[in-house]
PyMOL CGO cylinders between C-alpha atoms (Angstrom):
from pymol import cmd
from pymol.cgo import CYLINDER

trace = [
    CYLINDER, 0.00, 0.00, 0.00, 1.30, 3.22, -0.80, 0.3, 1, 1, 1, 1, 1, 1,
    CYLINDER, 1.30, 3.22, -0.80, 0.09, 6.98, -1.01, 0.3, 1, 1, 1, 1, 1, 1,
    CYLINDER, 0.09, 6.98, -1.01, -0.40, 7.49, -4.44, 0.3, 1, 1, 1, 1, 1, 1,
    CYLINDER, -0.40, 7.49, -4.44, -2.41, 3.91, -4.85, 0.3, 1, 1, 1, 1, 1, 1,
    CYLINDER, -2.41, 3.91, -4.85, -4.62, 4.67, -2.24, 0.3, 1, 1, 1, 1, 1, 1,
    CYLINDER, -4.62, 4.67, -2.24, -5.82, 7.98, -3.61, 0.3, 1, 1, 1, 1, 1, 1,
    CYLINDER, -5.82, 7.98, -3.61, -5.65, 6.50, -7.59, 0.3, 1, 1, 1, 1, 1, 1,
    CYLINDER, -5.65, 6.50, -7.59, -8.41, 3.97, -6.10, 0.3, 1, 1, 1, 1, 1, 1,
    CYLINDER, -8.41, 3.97, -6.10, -10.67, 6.68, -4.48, 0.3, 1, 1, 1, 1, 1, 1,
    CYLINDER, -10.67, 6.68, -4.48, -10.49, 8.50, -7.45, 0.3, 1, 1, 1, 1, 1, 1,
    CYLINDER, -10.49, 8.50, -7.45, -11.48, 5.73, -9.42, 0.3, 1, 1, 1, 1, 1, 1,
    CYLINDER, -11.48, 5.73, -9.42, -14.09, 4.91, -7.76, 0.3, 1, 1, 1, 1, 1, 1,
    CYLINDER, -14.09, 4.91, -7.76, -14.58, 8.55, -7.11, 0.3, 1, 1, 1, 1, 1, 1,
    CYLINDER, -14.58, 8.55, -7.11, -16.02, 8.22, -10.96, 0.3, 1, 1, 1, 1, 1, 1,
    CYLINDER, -16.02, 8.22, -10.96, -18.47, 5.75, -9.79, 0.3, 1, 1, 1, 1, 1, 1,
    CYLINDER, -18.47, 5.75, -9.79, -20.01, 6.85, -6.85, 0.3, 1, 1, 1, 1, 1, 1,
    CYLINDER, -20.01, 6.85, -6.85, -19.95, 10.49, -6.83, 0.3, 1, 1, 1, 1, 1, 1,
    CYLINDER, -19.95, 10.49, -6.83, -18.41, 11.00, -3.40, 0.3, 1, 1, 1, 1, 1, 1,
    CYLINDER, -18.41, 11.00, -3.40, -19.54, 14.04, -1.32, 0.3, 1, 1, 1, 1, 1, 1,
    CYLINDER, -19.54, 14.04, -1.32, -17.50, 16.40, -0.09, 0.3, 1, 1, 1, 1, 1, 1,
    CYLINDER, -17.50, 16.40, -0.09, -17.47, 15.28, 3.49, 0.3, 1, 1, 1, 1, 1, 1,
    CYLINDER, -17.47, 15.28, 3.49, -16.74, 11.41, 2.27, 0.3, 1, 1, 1, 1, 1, 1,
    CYLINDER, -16.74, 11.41, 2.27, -14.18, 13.14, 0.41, 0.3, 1, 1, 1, 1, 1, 1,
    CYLINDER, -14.18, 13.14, 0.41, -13.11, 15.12, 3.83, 0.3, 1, 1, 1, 1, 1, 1,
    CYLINDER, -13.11, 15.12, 3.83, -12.87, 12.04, 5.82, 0.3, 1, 1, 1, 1, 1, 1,
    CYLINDER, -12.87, 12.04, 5.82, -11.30, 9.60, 3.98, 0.3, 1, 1, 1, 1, 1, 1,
    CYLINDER, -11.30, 9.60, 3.98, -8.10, 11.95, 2.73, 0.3, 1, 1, 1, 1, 1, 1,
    CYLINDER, -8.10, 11.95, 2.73, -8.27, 13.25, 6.66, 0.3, 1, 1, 1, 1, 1, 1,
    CYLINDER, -8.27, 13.25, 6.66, -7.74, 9.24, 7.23, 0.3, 1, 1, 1, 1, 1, 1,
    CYLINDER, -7.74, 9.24, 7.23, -5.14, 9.44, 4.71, 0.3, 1, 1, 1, 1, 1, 1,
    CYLINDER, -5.14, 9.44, 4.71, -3.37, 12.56, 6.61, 0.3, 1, 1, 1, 1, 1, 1,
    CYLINDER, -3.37, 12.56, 6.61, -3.63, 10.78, 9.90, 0.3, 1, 1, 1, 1, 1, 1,
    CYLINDER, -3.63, 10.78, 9.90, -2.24, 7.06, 8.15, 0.3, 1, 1, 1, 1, 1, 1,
    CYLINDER, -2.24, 7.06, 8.15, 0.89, 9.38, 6.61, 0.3, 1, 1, 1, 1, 1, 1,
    CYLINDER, 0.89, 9.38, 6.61, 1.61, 11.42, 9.69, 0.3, 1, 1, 1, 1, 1, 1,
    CYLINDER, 1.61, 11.42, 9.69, 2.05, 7.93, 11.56, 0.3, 1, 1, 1, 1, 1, 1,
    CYLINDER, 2.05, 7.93, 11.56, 3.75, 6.33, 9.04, 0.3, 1, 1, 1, 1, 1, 1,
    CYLINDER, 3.75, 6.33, 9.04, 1.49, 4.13, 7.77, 0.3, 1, 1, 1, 1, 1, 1,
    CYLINDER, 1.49, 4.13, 7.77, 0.62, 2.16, 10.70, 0.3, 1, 1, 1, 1, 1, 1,
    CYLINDER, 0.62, 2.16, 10.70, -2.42, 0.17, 9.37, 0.3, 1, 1, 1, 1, 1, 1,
    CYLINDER, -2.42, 0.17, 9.37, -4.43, -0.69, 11.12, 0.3, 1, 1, 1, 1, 1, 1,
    CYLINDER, -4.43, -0.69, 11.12, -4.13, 3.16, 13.42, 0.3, 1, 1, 1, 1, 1, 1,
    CYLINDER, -4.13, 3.16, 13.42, -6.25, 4.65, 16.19, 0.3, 1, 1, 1, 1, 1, 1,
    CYLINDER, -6.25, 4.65, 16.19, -8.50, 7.80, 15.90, 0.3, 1, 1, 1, 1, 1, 1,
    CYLINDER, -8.50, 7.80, 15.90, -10.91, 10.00, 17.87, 0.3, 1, 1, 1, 1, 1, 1,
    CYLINDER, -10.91, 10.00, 17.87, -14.60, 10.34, 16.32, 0.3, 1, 1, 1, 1, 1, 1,
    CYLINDER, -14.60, 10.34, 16.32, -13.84, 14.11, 17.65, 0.3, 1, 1, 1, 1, 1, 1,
    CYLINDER, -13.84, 14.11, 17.65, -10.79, 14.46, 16.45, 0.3, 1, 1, 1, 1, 1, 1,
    CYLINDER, -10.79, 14.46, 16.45, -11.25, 13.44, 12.70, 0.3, 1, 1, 1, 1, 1, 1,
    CYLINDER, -11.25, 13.44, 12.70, -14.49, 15.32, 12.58, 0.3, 1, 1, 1, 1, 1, 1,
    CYLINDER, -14.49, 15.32, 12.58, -12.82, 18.43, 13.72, 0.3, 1, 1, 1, 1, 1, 1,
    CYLINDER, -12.82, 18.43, 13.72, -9.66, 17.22, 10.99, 0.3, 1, 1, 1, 1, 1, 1,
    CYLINDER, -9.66, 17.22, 10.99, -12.05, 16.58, 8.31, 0.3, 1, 1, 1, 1, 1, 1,
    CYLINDER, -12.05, 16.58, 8.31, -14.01, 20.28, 9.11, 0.3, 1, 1, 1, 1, 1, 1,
    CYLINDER, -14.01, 20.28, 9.11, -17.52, 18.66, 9.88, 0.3, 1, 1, 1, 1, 1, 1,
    CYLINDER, -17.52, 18.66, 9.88, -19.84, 17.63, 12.95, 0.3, 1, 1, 1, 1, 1, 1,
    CYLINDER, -19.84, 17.63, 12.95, -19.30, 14.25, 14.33, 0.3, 1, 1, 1, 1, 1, 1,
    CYLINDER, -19.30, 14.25, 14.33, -22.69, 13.18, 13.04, 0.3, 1, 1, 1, 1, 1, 1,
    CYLINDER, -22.69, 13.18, 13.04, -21.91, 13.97, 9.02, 0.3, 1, 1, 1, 1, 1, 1,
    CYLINDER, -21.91, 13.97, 9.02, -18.39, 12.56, 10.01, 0.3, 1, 1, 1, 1, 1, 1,
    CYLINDER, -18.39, 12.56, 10.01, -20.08, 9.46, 11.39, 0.3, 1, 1, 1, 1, 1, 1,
    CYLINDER, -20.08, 9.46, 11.39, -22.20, 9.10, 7.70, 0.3, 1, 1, 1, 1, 1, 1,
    CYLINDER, -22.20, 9.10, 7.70, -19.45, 9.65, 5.56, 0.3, 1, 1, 1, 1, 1, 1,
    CYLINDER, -19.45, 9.65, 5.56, -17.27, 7.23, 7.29, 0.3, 1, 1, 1, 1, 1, 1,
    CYLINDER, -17.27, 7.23, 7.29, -20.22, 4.39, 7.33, 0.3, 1, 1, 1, 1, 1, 1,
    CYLINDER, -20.22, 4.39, 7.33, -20.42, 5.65, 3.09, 0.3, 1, 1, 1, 1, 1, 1,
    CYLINDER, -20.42, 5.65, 3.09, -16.32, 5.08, 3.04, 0.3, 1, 1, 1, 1, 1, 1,
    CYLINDER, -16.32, 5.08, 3.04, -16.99, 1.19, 4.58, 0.3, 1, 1, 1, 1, 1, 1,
    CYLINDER, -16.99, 1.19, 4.58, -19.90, 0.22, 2.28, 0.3, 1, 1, 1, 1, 1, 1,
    CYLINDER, -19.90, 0.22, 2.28, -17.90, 0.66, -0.58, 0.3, 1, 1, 1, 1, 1, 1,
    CYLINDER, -17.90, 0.66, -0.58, -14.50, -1.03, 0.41, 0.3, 1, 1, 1, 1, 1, 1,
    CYLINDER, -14.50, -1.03, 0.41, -12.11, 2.17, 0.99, 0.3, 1, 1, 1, 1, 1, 1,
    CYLINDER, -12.11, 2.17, 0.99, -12.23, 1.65, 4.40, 0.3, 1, 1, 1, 1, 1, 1,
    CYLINDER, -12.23, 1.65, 4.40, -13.10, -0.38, 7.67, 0.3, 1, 1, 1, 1, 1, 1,
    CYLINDER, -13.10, -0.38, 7.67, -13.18, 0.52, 11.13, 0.3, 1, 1, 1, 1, 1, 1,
    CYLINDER, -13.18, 0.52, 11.13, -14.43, -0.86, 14.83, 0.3, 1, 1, 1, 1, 1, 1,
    CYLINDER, -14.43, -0.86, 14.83, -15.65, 1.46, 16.94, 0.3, 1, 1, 1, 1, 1, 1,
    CYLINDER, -15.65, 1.46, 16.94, -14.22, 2.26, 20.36, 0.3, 1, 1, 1, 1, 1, 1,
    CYLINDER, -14.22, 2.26, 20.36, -15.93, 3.20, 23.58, 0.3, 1, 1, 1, 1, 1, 1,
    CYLINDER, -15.93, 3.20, 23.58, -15.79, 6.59, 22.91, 0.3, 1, 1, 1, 1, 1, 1,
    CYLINDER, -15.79, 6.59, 22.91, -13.71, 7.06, 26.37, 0.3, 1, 1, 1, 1, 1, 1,
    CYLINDER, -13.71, 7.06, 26.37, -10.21, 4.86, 26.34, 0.3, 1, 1, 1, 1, 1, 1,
    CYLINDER, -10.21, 4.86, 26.34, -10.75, 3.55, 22.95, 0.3, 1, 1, 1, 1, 1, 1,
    CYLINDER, -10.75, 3.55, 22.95, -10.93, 5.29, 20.31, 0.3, 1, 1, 1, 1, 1, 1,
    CYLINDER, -10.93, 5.29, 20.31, -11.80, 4.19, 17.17, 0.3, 1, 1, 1, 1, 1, 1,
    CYLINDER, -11.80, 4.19, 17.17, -9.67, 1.62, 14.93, 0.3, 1, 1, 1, 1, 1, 1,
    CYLINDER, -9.67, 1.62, 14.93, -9.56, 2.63, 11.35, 0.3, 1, 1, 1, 1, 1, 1,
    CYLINDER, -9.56, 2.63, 11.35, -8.15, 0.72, 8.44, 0.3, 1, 1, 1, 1, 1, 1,
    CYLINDER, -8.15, 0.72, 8.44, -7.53, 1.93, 5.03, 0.3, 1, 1, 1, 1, 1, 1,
    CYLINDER, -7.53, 1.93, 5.03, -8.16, -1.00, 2.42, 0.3, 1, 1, 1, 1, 1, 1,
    CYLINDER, -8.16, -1.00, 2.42, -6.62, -1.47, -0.89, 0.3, 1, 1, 1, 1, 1, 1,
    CYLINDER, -6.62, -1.47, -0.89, -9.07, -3.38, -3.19, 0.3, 1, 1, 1, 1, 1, 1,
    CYLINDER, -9.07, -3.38, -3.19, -7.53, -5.78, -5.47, 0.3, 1, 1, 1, 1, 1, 1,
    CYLINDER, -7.53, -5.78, -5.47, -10.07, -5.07, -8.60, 0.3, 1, 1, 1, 1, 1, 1,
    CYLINDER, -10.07, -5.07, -8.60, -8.73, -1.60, -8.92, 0.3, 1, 1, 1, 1, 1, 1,
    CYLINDER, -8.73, -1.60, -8.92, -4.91, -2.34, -8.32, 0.3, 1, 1, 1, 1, 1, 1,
    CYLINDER, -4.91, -2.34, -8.32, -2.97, -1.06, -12.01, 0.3, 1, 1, 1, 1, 1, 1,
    CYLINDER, -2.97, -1.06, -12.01, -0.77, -3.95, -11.76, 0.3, 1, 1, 1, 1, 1, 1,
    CYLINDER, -0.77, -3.95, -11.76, -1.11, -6.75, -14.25, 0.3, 1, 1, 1, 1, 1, 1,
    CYLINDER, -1.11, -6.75, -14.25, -2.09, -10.06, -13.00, 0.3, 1, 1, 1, 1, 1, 1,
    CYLINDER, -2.09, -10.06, -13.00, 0.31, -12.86, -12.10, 0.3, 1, 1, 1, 1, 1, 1,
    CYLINDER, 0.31, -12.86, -12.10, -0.22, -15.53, -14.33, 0.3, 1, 1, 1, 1, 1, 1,
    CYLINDER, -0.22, -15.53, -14.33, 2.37, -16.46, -17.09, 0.3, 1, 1, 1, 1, 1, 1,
    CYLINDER, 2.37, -16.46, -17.09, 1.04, -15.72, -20.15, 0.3, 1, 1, 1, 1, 1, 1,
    CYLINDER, 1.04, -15.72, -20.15, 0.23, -12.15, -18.86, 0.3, 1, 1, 1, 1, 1, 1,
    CYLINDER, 0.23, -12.15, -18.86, 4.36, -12.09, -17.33, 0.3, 1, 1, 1, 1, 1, 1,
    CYLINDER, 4.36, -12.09, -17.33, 5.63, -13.27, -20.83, 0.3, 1, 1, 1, 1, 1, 1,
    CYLINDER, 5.63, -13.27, -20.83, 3.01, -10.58, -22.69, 0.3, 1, 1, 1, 1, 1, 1,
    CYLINDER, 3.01, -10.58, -22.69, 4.34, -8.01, -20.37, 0.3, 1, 1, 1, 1, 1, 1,
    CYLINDER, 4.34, -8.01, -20.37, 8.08, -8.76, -20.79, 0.3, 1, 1, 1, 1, 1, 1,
    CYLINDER, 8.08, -8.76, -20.79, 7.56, -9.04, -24.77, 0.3, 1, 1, 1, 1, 1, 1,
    CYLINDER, 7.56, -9.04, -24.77, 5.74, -5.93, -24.47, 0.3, 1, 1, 1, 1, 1, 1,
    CYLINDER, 5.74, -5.93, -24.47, 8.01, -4.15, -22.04, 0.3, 1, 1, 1, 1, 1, 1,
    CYLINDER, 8.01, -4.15, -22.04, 10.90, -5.23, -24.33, 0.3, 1, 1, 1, 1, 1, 1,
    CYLINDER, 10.90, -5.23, -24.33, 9.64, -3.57, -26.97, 0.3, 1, 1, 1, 1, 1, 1,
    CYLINDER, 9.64, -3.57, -26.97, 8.71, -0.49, -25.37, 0.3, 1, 1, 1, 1, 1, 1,
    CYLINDER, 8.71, -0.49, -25.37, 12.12, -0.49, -24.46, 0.3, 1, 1, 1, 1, 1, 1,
    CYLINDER, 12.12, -0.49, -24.46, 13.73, -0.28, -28.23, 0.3, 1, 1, 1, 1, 1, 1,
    CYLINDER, 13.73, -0.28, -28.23, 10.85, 1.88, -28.84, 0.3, 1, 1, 1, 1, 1, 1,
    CYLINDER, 10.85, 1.88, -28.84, 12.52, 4.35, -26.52, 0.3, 1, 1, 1, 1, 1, 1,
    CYLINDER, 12.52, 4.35, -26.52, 16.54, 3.40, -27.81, 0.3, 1, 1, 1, 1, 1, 1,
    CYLINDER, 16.54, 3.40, -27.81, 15.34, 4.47, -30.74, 0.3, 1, 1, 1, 1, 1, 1,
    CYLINDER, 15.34, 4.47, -30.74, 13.87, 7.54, -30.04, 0.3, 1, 1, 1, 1, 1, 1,
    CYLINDER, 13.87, 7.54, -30.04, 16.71, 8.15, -28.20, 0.3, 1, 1, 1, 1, 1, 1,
    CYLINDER, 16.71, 8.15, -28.20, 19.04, 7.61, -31.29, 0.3, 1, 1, 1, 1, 1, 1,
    CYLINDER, 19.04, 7.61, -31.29, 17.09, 9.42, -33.39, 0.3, 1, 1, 1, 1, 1, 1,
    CYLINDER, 17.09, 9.42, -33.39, 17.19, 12.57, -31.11, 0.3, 1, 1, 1, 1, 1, 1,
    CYLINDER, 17.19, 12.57, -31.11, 20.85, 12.21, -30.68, 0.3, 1, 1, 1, 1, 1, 1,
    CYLINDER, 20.85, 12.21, -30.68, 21.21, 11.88, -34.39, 0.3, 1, 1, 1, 1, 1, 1,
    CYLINDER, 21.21, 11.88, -34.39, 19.27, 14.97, -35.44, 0.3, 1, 1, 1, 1, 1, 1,
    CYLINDER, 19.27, 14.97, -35.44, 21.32, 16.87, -32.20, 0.3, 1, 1, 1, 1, 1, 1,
    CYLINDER, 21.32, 16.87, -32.20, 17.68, 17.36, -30.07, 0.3, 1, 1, 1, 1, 1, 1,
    CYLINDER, 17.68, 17.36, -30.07, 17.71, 17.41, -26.61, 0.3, 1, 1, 1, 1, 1, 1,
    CYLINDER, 17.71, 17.41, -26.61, 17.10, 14.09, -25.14, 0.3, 1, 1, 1, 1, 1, 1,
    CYLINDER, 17.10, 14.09, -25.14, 14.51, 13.55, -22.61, 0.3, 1, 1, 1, 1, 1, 1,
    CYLINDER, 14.51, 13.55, -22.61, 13.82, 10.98, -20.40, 0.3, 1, 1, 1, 1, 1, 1,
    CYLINDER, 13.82, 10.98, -20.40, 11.26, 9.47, -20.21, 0.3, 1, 1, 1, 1, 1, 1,
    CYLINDER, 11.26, 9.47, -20.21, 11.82, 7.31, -17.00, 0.3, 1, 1, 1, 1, 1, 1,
    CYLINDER, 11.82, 7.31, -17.00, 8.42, 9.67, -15.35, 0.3, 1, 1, 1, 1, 1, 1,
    CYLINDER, 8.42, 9.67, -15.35, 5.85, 6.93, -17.55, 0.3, 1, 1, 1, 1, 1, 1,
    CYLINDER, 5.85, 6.93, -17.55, 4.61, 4.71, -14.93, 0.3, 1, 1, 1, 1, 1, 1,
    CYLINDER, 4.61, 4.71, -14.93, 5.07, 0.79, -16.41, 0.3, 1, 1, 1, 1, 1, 1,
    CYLINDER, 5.07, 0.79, -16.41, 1.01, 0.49, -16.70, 0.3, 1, 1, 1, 1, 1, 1,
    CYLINDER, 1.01, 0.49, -16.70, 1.13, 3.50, -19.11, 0.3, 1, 1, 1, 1, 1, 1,
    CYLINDER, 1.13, 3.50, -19.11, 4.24, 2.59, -21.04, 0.3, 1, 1, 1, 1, 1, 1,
    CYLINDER, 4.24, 2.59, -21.04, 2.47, 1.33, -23.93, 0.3, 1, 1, 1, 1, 1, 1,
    CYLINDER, 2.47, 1.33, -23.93, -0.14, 4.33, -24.69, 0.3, 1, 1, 1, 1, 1, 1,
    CYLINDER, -0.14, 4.33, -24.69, 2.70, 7.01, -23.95, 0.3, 1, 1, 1, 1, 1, 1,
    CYLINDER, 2.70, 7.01, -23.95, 4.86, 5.16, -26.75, 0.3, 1, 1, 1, 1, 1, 1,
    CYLINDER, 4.86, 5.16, -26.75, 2.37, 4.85, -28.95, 0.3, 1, 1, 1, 1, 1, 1,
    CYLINDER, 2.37, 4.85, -28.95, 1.16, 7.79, -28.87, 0.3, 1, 1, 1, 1, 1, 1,
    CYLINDER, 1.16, 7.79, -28.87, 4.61, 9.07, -29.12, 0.3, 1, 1, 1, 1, 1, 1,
    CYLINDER, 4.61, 9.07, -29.12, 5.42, 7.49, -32.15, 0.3, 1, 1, 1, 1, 1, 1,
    CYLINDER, 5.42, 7.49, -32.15, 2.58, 8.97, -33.92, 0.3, 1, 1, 1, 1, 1, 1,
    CYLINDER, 2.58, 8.97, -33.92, 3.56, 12.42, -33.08, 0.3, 1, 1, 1, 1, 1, 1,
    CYLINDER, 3.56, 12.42, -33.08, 6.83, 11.91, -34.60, 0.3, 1, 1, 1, 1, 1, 1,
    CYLINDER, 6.83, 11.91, -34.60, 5.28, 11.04, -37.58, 0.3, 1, 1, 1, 1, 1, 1,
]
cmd.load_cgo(trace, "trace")
């Protein structure tokens, strides 16, 4: 689980569900908290304090969060309000992960593929050298996009 896959799969399902505002509010408060403790997952929190984080009443806090569980960002177990306070844990659901699956044939069509990507980009790279452009890297193209971004840059340079 990291930061950037966590708030890629609210925003995907972001396009799904519509969140409001305050689910919005809570969950990247929950985020805040998660990153400010170093992702310790699960992590405690007060109902008080996260309302107060997240800039609402406990009671809208209380719906969003229940909104956040029902559709998988999310679970928590509620404390007793005096010692414990509540137990949050931020989920990552596999269906939405932008990793390719493990089985072989999709490892072997993702090394041909990555492969070549690769020459794709040596030659792009010799071909800027050769006409004296400035070379850029393009190490920024995260692996799931690697195939679009060349592709589409080999149709600009036509």
């Amino acid at each position: 689980m990291n930061y950037v896959e966590l708030i890629n799969q609210f925003w995907a399902l972001n396009k799904e569900y519509s969140f409001t505002p305050n689910e919005k509010a809570v969950y990247f408060a929950l985020l805040n908290t998660a990153n400010s403790l170093r992702w310790k997952n699960p992590f405690n929190q007060s109902g008080e304090y996260l309302a107060l984080d997240a800039g609402m009443g406990r009671k809208a806090m209380i719906r969003a969060r229940n909104i956040l569980q029902q559709k998988g960002l999310i679970d928590f177990k509620s404390g007793n309000g005096r010692r414990l306070n509540t137990e949050y844990t931020l989920k990552v659901l596999p269906a939405l992960k932008l990793c390719p699956s493990d089985t072989v044939s999709d490892t072997v069509s993702d090394t041909v593929s990555d492969t070549q990507h690769k020459t794709k980009l040596n030659e792009t790279k010799q071909n800027n050298q050769e006409n004296q452009k400035e070379i850029f890297d393009f190490g920024f193209v995260e692996k799931v996009f690697e195939k679009v971004f060349y592709d589409w840059l080999e149709y600009k340079q036509k």
